[in-house]
N, C-alpha and C positions, 0 to 999 in steps of 0.2 A: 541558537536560542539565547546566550548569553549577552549577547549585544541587539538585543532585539529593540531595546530601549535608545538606540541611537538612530532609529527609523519612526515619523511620526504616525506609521499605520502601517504595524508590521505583516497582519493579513493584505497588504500590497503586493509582499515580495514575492518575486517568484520563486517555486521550488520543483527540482528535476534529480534526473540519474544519470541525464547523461543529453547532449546536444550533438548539433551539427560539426561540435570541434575538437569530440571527445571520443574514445572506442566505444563500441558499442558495447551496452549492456548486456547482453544475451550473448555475446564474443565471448566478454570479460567472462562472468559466469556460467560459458559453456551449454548457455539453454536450459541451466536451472529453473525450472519452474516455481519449487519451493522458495528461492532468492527472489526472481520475478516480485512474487506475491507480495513477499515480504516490502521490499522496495517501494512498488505500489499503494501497499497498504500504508506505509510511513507517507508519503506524498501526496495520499489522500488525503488523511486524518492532519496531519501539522497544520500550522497557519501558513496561513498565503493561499499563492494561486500556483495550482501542478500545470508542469508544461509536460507534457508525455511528445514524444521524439517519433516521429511518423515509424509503421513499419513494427517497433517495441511492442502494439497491440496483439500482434499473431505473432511475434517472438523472432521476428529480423535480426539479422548477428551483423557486425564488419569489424575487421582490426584495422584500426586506426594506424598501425604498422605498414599496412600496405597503401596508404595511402588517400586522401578522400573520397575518391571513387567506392571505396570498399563502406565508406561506412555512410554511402548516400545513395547506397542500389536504386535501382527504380523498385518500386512498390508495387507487386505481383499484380497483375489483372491490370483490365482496362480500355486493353488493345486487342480489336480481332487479330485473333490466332494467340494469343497468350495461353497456355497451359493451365497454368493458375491463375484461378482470379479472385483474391480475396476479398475482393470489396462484398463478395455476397456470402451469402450462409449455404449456398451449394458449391461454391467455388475454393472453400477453406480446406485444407489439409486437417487431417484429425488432430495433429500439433498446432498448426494455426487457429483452428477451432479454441481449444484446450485455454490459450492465452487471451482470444479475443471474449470466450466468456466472460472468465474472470475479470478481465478489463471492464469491460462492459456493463456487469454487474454492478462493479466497486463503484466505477464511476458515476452510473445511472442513479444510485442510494445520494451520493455523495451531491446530486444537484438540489435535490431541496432541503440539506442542512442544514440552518441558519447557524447551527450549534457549530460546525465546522467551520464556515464561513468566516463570522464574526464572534466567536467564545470565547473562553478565556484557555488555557492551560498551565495544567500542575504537571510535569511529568518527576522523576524517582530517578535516584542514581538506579543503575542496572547492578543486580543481582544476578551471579553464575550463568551468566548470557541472554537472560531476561530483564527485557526495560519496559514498563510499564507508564503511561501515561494516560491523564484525563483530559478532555475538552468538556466542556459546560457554559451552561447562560443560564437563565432565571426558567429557563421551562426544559432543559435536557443535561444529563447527566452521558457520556460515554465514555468506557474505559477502554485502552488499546493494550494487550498484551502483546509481545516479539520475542517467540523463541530464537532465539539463535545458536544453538547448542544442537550438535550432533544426536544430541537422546532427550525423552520427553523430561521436562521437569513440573516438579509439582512444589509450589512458593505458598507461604502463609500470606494472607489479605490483614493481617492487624496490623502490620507498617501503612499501612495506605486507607488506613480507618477517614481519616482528614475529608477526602474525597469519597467515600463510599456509604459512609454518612449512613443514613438508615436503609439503604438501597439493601435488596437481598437475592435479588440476581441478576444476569445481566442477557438478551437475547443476542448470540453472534448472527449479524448482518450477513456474516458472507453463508453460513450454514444453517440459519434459525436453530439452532441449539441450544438450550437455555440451561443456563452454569450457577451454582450459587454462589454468591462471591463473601457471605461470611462464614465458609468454609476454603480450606487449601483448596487450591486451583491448580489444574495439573492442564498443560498445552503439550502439543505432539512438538516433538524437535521440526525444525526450521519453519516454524509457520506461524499465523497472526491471528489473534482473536479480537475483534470487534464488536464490545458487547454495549449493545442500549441497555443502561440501567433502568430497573423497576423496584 
């Protein structure tokens, strides 16, 4: 983000966790779901444009260690006689299921944006494994919080007055849950809040 100012349209860039040259996401992190989420939810919400890595939607693993083969499977389903065929919603695993929701969800919210698209952002140095950031324009406010801490924590909202402005809660996108944000705000450990300000 600190060099963003040396691209003339930094909502251009591309943004990812991992490609065709890299280990695989779900390797590296073992099929973490709560990491997944996380990940996703940053690649969503930033500027630019997410490239998500075929397969990462229902939670594909390969180590890069073994070679490209491993981290370019063929993509379950497809072919009469295939076992698995994920391209459908009866054909997923209850773990594939699991990932291709939430994918699916985040991304679906995430296409008619503008606020994500083209907004601005303020995000906050990170506090005790919590980083906080805003995207906004002239008609939406949204706050991103990321636990990344082993246990829940609960942060004061008067550092981040700037951005929160007269707003008094905020609706998470992924849960519809609605949070007050000029009250301490508490996130479950490893996971991400997405809240539309009101």
């Amino acid at each position: 983000f600190a060099n963003d100012f040396l691209y003339p349209n930094a909502n251009n860039l591309l943004t990812f966790v991992e490609n065709h040259d890299t280990g695989r996401f779900n390797h590296i992190y073992k099929n973490d779901f709560k990491k997944y989420q996380m990940a996703m939810a940053i690649i969503a919400t930033v500027r630019g444009i997410p490239q998500i890595y075929y397969g990462s939607e229902i939670g594909m693993a390969g180590d890069k260690a073994k070679g490209d083969a491993d981290i370019r499977q063929d993509f379950p389903g497809g072919w009469t006689g295939d076992k698995n065929n994920a391209f459908t919603k009866a054909g997923r695993t209850e773990e594939q299921a699991k990932f291709f929701d939430f994918s699916s969800k985040l991304f679906q919210w995430r296409k008619g944006k503008s606020v994500i698209h083209s907004g601005k952002m303020t995000h906050y140095i990170p506090e005790d494994n919590v980083y906080v950031y805003f995207r906004y324009d002239d008609n939406e406010t949204l706050m991103v919080i990321i636990n990344n801490a082993v246990q829940a924590k609960t942060f004061k909202t008067g550092r981040l007055q700037e951005n929160i402005k007269n707003f008094t809660t905020g609706k998470d996108v992924l849960t519809g849950k609605s949070i007050n944000v000029k009250e301490d705000v508490t996130i479950d450990s490893k996971s991400v809040l997405i809240l539309e300000l009101k």
